[in-house]
SEZA-237935 format. One line per field, with one value per atom (N, C-alpha, C): residue in three letters; atom name; x, y, z. Coordinates in pm, 1 decimal, decimal comma. Layout:
% SEZA-237935
type <- (Ala_...) $
atom <- (CA_...) $
x <- (X_...) $
y <- (Y_...) $
z <- (Z_...) $
***
This chain:
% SEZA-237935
type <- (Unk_Unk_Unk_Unk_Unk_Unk_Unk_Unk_Unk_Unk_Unk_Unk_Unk_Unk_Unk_Unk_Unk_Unk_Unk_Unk_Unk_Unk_Unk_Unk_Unk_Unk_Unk_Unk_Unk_Unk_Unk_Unk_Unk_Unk_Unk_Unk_Unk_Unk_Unk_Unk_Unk_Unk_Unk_Unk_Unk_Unk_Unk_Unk_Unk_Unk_Unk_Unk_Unk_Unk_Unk_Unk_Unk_Unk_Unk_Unk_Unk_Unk_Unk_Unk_Unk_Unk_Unk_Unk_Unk_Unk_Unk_Unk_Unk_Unk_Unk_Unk_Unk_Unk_Unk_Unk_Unk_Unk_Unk_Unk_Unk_Unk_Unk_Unk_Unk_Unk_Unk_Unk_Unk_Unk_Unk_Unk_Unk_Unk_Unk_Unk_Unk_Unk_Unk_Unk_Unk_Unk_Unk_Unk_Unk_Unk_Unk_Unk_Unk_Unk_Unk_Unk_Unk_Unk_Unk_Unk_Unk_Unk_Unk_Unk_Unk_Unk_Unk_Unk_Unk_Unk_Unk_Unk_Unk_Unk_Unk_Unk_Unk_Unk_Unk_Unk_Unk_Unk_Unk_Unk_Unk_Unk_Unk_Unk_Unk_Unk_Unk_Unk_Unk_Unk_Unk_Unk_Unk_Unk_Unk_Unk_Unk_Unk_Unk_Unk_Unk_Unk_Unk_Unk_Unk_Unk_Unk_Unk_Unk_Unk_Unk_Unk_Unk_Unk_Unk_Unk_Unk_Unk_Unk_Unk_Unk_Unk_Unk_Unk_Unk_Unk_Unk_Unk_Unk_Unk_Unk_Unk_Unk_Unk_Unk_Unk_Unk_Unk_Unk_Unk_Unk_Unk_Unk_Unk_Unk_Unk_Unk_Unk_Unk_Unk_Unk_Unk_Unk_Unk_Unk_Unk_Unk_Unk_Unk_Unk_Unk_Unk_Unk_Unk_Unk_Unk_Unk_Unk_Unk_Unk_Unk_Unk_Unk_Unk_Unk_Unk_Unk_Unk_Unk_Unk_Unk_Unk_Unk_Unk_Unk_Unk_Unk_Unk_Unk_Unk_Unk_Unk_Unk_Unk_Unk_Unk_Unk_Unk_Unk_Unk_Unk_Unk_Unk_Unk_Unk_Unk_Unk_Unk_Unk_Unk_Unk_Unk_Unk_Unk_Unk_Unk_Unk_Unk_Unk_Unk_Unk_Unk_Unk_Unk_Unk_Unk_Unk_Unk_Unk_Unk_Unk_Unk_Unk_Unk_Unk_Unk_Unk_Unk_Unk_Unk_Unk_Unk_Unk_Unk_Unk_Unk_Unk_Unk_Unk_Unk_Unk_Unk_Unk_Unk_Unk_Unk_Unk_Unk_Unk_Unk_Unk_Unk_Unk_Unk_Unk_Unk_Unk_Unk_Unk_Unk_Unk_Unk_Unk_Unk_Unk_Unk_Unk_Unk_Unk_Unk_Unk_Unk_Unk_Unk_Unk_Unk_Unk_Unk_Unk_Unk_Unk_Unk_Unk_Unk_Unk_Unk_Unk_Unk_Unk_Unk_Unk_Unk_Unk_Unk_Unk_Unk_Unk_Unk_Unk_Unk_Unk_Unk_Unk_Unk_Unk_Unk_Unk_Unk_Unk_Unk_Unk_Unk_Unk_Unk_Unk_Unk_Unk_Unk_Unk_Unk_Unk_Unk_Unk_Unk_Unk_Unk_Unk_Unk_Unk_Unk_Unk_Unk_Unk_Unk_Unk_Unk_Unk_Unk_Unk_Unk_Unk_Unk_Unk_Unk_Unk_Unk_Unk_Unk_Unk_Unk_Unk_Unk_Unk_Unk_Unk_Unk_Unk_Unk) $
atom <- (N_CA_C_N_CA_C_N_CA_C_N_CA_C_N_CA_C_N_CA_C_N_CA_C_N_CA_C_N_CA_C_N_CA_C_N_CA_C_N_CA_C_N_CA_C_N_CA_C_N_CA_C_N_CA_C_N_CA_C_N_CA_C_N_CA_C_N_CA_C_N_CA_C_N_CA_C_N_CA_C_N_CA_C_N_CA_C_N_CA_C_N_CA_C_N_CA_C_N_CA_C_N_CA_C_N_CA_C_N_CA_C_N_CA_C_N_CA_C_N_CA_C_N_CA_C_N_CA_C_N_CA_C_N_CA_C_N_CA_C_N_CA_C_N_CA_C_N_CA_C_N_CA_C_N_CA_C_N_CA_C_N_CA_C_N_CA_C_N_CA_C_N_CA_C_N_CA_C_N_CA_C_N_CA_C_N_CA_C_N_CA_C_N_CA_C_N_CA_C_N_CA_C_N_CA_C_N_CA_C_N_CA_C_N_CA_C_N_CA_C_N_CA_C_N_CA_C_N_CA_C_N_CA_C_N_CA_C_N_CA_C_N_CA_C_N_CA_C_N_CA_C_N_CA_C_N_CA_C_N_CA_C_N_CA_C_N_CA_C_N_CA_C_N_CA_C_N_CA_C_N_CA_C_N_CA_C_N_CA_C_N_CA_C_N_CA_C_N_CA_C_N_CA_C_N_CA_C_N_CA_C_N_CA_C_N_CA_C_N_CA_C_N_CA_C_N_CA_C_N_CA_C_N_CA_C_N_CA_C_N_CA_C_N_CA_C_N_CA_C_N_CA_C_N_CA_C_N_CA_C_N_CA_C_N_CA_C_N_CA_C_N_CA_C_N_CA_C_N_CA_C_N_CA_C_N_CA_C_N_CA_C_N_CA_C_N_CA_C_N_CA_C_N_CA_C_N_CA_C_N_CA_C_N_CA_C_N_CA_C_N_CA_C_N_CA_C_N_CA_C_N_CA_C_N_CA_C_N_CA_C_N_CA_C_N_CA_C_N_CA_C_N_CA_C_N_CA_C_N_CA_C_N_CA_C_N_CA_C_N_CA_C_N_CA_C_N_CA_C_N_CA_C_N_CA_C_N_CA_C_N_CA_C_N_CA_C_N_CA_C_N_CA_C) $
x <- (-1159,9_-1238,5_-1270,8_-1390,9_-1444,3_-1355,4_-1326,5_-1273,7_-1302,4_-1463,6_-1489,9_-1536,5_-1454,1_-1462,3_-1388,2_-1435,8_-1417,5_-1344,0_-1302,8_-1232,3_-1101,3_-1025,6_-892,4_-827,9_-719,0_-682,6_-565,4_-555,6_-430,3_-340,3_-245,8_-173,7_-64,2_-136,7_-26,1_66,3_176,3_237,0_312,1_310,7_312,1_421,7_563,6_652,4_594,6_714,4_660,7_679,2_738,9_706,4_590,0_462,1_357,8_457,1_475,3_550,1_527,3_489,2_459,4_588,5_574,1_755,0_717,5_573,4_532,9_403,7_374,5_212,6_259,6_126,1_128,1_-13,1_-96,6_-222,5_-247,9_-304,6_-297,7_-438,4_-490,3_-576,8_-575,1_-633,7_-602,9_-744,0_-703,6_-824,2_-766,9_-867,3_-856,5_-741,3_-704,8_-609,1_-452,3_-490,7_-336,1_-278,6_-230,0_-217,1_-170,7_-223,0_-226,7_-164,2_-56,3_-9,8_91,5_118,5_279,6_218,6_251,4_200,7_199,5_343,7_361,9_410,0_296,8_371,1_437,2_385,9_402,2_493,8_537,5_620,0_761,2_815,3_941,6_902,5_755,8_752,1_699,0_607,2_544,8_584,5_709,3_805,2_844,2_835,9_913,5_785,7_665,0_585,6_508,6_449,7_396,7_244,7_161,6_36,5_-83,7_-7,8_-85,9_-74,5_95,4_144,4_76,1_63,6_-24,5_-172,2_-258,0_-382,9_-379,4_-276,5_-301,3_-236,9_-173,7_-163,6_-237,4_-264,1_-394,8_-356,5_-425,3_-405,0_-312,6_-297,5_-221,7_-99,9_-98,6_61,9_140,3_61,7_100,1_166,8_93,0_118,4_188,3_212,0_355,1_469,1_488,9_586,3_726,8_596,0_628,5_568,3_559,6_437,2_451,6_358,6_299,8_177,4_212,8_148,8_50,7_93,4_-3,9_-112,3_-223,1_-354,9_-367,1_-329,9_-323,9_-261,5_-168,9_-53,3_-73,1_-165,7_-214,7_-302,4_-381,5_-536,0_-483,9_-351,3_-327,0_-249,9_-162,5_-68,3_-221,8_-311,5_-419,8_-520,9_-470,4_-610,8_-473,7_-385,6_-293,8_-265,1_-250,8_-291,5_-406,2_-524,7_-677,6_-704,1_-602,8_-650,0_-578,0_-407,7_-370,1_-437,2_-463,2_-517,9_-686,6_-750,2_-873,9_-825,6_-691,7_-685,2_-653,3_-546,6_-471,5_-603,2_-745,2_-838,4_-923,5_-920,6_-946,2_-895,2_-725,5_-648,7_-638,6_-675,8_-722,9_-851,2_-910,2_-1071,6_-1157,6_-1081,2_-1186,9_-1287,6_-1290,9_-1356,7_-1373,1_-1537,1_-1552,2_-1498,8_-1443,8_-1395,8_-1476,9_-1620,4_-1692,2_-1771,7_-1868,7_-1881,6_-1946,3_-1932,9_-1999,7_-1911,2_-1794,4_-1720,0_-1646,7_-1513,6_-1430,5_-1281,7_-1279,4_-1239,3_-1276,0_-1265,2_-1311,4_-1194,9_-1179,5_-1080,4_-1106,0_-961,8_-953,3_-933,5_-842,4_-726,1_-618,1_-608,3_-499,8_-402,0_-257,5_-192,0_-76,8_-39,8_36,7_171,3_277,0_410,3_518,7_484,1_586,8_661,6_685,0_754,8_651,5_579,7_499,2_359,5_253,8_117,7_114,3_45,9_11,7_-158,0_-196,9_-325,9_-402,2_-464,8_-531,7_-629,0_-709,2_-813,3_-827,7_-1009,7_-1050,9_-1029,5_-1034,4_-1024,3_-1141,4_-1271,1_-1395,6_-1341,1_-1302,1_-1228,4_-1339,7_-1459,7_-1585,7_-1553,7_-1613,5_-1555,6_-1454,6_-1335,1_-1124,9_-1182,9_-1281,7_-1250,5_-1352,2_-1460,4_-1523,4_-1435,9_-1395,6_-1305,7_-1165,3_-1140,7_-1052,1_-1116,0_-1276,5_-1314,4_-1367,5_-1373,4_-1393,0_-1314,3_-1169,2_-1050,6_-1036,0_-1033,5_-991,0_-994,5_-1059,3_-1075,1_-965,4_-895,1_-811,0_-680,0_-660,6_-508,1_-539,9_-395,7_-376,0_-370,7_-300,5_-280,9_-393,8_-469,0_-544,8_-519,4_-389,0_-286,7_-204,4_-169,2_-93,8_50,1_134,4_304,7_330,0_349,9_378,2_487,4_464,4_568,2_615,7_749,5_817,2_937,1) $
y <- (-565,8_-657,3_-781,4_-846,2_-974,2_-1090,3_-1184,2_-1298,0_-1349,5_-1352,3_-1420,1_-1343,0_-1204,1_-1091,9_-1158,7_-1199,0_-1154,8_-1118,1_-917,8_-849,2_-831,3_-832,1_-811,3_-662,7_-621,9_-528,0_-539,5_-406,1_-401,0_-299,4_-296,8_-153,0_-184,6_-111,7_-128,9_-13,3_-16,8_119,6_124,2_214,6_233,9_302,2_283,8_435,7_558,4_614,6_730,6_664,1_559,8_510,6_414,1_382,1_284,7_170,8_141,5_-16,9_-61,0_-115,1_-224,4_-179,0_-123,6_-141,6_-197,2_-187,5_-321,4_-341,9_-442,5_-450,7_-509,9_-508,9_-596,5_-598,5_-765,3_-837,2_-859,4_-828,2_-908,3_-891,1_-1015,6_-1040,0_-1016,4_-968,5_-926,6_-1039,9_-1114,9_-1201,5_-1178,1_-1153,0_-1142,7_-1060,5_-948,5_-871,2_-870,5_-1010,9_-1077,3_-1033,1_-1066,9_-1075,6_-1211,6_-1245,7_-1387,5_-1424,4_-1494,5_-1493,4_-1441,6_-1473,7_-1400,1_-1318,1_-1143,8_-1049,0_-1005,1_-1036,1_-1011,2_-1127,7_-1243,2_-1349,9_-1378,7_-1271,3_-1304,5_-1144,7_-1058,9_-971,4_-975,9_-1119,6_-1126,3_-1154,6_-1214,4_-1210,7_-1100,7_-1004,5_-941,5_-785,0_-754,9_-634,9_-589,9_-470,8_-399,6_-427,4_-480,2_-471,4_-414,4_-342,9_-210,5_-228,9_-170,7_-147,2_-232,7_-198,9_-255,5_-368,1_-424,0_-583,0_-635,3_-630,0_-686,1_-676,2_-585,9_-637,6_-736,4_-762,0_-855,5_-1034,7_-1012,8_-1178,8_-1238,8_-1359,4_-1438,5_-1592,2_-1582,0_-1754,2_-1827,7_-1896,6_-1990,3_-1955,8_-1854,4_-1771,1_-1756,3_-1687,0_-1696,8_-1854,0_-1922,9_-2026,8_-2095,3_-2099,2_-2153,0_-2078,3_-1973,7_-1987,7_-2003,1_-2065,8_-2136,7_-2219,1_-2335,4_-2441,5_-2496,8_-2585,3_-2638,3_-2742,6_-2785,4_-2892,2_-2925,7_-2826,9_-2742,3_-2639,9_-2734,9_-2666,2_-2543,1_-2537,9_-2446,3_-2345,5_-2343,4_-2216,2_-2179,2_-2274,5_-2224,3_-2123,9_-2164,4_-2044,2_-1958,2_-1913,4_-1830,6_-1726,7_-1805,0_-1708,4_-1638,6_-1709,4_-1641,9_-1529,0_-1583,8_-1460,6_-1344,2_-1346,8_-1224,1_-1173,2_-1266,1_-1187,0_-1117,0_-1121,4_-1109,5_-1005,7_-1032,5_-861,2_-761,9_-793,6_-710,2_-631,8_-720,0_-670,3_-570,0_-614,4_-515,4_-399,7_-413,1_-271,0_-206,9_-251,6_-216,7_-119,1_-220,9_-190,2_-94,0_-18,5_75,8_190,8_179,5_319,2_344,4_257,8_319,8_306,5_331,2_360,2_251,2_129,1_21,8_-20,2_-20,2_-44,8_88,1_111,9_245,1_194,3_58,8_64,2_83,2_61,8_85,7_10,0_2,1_-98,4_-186,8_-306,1_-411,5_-462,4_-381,4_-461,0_-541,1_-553,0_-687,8_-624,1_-432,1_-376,5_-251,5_-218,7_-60,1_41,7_137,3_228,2_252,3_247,3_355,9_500,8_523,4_612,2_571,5_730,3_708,4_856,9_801,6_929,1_937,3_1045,6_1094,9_1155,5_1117,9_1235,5_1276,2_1206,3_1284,8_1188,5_1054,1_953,7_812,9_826,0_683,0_717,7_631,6_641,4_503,4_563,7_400,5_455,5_301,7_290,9_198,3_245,4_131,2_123,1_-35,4_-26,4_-188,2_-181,2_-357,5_-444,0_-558,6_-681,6_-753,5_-786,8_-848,1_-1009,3_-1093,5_-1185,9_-1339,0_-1304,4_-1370,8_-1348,1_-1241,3_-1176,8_-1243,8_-1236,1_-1306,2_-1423,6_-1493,4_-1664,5_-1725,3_-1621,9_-1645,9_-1646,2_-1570,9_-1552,5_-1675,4_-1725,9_-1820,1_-1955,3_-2011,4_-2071,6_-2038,7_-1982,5_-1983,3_-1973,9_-1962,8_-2037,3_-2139,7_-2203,4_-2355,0_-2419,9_-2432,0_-2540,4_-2460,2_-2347,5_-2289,8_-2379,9_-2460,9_-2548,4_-2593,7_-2607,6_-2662,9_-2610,1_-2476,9_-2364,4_-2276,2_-2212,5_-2097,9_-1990,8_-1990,0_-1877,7_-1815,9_-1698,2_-1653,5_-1627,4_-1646,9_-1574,7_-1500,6_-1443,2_-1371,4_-1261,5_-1121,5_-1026,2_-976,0_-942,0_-856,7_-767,4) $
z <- (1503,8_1423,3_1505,1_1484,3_1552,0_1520,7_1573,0_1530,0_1396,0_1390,6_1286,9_1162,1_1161,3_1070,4_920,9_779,3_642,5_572,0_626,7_562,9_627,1_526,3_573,9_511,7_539,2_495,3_445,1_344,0_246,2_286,5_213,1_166,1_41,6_-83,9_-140,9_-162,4_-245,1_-269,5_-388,3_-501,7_-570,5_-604,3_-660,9_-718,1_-785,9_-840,0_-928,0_-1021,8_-1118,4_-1211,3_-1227,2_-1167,9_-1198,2_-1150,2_-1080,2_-1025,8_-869,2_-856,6_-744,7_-687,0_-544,6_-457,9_-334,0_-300,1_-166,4_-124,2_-79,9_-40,8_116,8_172,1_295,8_274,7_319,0_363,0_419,1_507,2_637,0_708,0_783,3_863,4_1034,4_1097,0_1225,2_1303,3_1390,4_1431,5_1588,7_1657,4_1771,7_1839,3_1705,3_1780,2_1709,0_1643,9_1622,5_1440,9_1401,3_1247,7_1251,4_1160,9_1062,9_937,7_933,9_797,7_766,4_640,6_531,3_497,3_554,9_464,4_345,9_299,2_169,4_79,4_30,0_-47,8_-141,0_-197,9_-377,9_-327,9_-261,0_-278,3_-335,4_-385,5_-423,8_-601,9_-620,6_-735,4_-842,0_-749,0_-794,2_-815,0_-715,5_-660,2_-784,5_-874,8_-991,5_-1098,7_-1075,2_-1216,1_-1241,3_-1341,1_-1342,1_-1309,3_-1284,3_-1242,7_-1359,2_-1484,2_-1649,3_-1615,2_-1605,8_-1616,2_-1515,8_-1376,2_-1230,6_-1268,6_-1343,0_-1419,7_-1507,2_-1525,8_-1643,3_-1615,6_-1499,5_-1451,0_-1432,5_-1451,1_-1418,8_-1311,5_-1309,4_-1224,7_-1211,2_-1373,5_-1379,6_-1436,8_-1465,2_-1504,0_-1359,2_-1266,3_-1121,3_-1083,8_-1087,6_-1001,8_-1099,1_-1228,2_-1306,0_-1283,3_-1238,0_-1136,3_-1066,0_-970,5_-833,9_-826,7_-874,5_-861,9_-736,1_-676,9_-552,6_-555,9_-467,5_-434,2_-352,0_-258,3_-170,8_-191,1_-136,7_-215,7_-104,1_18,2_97,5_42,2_19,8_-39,2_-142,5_-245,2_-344,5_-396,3_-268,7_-230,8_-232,5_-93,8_-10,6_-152,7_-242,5_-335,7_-418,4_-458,7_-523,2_-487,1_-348,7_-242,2_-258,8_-251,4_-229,8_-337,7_-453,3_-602,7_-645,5_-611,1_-665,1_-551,6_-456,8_-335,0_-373,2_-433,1_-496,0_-647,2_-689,6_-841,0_-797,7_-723,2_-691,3_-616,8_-580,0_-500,4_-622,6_-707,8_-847,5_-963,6_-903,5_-1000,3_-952,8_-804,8_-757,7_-804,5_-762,6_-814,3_-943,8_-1007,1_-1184,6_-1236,1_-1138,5_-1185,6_-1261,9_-1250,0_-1290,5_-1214,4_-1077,9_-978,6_-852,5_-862,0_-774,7_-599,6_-548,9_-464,8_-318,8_-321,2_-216,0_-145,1_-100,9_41,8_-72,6_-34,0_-142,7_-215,7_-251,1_-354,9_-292,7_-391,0_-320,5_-226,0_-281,4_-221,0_-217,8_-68,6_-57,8_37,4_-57,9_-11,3_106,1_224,1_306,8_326,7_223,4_198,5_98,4_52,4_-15,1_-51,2_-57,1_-26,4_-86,7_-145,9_-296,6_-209,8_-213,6_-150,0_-289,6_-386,3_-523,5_-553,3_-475,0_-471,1_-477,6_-400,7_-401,1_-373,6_-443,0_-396,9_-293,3_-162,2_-75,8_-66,6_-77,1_-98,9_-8,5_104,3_206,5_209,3_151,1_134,6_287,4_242,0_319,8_162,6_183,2_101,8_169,6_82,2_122,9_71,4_156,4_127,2_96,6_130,0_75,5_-93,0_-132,1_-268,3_-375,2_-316,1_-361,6_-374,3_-265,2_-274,4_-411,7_-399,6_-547,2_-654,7_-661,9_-809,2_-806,3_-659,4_-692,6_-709,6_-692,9_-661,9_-818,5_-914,0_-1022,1_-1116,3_-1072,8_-1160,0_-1120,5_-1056,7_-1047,7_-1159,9_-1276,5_-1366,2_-1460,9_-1443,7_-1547,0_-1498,6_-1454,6_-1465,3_-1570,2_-1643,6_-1795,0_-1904,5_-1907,1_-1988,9_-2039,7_-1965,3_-2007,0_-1915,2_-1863,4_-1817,4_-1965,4_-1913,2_-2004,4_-1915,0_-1978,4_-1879,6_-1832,7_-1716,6_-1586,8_-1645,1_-1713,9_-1800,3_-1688,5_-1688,2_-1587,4_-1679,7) $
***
């Protein structure tokens, strides 16, 4: 990928019960990877596929609150890449070039589905750039 490449890539993975057991995000720029791959992996680890559609913004970031508008983005871009991959493997989103994610692959062993798609990260920043005005309770609570 170019330096000044967009998309980043995923992988999430899935149990045999519908539950989140790991993701990694990550950006590769010039070769390198960039970043905490997995941020929200300590909060998000054990919740089912329904419950991770249904977190929103400010349920996320109540939390772990912060102060840091940097880390703030960053927990949201890794939520909203998780949830479009989430919205791929259940057929809410056909997942293809244009969207906000498009499958690589994906692969079934009886134990876990892992699912590698791109993350069009132009795409994530819209949708975080259009919650912003949701601070101040038009989150709902983070179910686990």
């Amino acid at each position: 990928m170019p330096c000044n490449s967009v998309v980043e890539l995923i992988q999430v993975v899935i149990d045999d019960r519908d539950r989140l057991k790991d993701y990694q995000f990550v950006k590769k720029s010039c070769g390198q990877g960039v970043g905490n791959n997995s941020l929200l992996i300590d909060i998000l680890r054990g919740m089912s596929v329904d419950e991770l559609l249904e977190v929103d913004a400010e349920s996320l970031l109540a939390v772990d609150r912060t102060d840091d508008e940097v880390l703030e983005f960053l927990r949201l871009k890794h939520l909203f890449a998780v949830q479009a991959t989430l919205e791929v493997l259940t057929g809410r989103l056909t997942g293809g070039k244009g969207e906000s994610c498009a499958v690589a692959d994906v692969a079934y062993d009886g134990d876990e589905t892992i699912m590698n798609a791109e993350i069009d990260v132009d795409v994530i920043t819209e949708q975080i750039a259009a919650c912003a005005g949701c601070k101040g309770g038009c989150g709902q609570p983070i179910k686990s």
